[in-house]
Gaussian input, Z-matrix of N, CA and C with variables (Angstrom, degrees):
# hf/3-21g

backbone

0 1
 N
 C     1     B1
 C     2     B2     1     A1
 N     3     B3     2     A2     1     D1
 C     4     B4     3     A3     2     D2
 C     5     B5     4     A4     3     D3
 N     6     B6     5     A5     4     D4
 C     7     B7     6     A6     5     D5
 C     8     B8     7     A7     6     D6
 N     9     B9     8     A8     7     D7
 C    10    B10     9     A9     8     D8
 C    11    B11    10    A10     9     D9
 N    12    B12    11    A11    10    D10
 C    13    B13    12    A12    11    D11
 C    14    B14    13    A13    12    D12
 N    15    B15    14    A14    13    D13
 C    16    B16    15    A15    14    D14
 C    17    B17    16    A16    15    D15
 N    18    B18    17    A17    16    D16
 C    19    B19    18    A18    17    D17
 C    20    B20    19    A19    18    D18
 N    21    B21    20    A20    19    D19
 C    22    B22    21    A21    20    D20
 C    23    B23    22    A22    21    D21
 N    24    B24    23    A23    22    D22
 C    25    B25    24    A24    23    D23
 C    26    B26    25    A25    24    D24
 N    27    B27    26    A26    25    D25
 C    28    B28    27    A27    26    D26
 C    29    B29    28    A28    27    D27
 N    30    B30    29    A29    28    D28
 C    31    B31    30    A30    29    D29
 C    32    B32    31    A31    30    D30
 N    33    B33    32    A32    31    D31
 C    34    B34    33    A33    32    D32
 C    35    B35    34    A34    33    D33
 N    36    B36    35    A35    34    D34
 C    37    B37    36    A36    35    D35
 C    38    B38    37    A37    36    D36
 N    39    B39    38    A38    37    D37
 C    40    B40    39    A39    38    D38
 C    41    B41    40    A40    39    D39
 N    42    B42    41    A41    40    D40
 C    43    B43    42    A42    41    D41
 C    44    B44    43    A43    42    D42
 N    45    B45    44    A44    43    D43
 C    46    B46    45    A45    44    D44
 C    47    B47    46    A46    45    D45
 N    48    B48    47    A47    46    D46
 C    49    B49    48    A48    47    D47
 C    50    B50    49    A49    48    D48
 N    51    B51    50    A50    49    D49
 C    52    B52    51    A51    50    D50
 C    53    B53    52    A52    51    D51
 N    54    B54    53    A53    52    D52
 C    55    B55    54    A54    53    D53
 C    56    B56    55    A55    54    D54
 N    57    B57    56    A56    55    D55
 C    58    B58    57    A57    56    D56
 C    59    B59    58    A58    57    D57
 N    60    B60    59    A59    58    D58
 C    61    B61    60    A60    59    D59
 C    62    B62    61    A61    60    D60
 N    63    B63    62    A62    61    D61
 C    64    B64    63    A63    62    D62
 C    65    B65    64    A64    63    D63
 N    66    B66    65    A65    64    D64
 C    67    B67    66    A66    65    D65
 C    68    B68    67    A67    66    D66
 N    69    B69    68    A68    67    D67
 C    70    B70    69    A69    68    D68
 C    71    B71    70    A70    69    D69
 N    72    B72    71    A71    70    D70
 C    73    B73    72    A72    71    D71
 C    74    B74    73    A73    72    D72
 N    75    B75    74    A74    73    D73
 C    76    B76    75    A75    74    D74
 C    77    B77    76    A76    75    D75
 N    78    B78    77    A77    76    D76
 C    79    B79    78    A78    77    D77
 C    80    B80    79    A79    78    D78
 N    81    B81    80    A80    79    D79
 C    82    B82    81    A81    80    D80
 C    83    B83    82    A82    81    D81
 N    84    B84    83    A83    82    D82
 C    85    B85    84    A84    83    D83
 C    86    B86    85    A85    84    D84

   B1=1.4714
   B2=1.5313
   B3=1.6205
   B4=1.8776
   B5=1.1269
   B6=1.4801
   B7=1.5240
   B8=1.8390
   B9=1.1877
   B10=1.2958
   B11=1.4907
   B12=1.6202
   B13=1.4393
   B14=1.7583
   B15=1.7648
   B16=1.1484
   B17=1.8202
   B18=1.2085
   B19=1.5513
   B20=1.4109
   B21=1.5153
   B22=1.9724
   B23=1.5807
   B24=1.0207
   B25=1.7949
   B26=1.7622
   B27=0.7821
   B28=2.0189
   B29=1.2982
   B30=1.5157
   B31=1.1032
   B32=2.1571
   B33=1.5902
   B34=1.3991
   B35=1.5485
   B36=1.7691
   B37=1.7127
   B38=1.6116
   B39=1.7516
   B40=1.6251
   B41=1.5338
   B42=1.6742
   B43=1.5114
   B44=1.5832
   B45=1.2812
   B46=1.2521
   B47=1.6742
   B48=1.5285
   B49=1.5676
   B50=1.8588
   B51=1.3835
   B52=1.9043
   B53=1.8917
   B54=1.1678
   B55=1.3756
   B56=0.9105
   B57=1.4582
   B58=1.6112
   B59=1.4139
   B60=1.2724
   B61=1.5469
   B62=1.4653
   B63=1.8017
   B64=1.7366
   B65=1.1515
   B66=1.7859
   B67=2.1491
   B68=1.5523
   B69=1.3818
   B70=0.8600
   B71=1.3586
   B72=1.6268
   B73=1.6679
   B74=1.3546
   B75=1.3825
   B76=1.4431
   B77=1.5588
   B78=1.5332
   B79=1.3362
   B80=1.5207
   B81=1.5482
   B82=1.4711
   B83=2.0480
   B84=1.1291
   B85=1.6516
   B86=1.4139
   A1=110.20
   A2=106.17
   A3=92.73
   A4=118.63
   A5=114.62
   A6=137.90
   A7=92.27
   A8=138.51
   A9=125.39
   A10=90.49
   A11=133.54
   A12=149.77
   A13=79.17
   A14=123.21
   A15=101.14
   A16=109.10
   A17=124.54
   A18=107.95
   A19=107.56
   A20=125.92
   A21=105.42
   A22=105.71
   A23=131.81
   A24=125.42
   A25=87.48
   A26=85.81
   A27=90.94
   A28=89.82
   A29=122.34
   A30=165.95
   A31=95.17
   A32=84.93
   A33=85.14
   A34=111.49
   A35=98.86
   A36=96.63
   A37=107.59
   A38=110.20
   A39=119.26
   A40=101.01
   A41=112.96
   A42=116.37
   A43=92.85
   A44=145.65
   A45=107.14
   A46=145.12
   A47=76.13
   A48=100.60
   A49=121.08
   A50=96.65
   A51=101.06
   A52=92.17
   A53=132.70
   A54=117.63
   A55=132.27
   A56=121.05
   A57=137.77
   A58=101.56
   A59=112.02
   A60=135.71
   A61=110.74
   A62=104.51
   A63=111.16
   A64=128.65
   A65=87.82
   A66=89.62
   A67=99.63
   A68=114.82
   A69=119.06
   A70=146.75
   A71=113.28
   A72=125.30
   A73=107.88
   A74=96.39
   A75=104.18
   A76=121.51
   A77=118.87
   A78=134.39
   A79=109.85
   A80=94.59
   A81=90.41
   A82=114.59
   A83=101.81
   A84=110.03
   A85=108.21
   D1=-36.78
   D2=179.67
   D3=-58.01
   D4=-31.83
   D5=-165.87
   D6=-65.75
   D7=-35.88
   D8=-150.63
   D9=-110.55
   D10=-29.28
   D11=-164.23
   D12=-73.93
   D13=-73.92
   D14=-152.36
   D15=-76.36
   D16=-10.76
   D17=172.87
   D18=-73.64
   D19=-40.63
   D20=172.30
   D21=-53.64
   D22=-27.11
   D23=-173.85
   D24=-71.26
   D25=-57.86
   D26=-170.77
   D27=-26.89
   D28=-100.11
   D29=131.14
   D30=54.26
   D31=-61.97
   D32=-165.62
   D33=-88.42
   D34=-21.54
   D35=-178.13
   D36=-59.39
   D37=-28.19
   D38=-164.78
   D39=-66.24
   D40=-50.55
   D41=-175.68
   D42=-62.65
   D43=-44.89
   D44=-176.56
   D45=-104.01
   D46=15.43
   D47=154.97
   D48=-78.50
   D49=-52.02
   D50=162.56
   D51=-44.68
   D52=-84.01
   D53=-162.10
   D54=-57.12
   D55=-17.04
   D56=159.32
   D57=-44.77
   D58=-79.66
   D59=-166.48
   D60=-40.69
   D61=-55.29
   D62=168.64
   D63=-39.33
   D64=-48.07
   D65=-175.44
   D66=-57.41
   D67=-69.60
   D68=173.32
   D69=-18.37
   D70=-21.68
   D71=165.47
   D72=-82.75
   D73=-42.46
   D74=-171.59
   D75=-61.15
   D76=-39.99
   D77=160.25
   D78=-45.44
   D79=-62.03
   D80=-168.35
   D81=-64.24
   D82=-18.56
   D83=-169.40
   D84=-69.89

């Protein structure tokens, strides 16, 4: 179960790093 607990954390820190990053082009563009 930790094994599956820490890949959804993964999972979601990654999606909100992709949206971090997006705003972020977009600001900067």
């Amino acid at each position: 179960m930790s094994k599956t607990k820490s890949t959804k954390i993964y999972e979601q820190v990654a999606e909100k790093l992709k949206v971090l990053i997006a705003q972020g082009e977009l600001q900067q563009g």
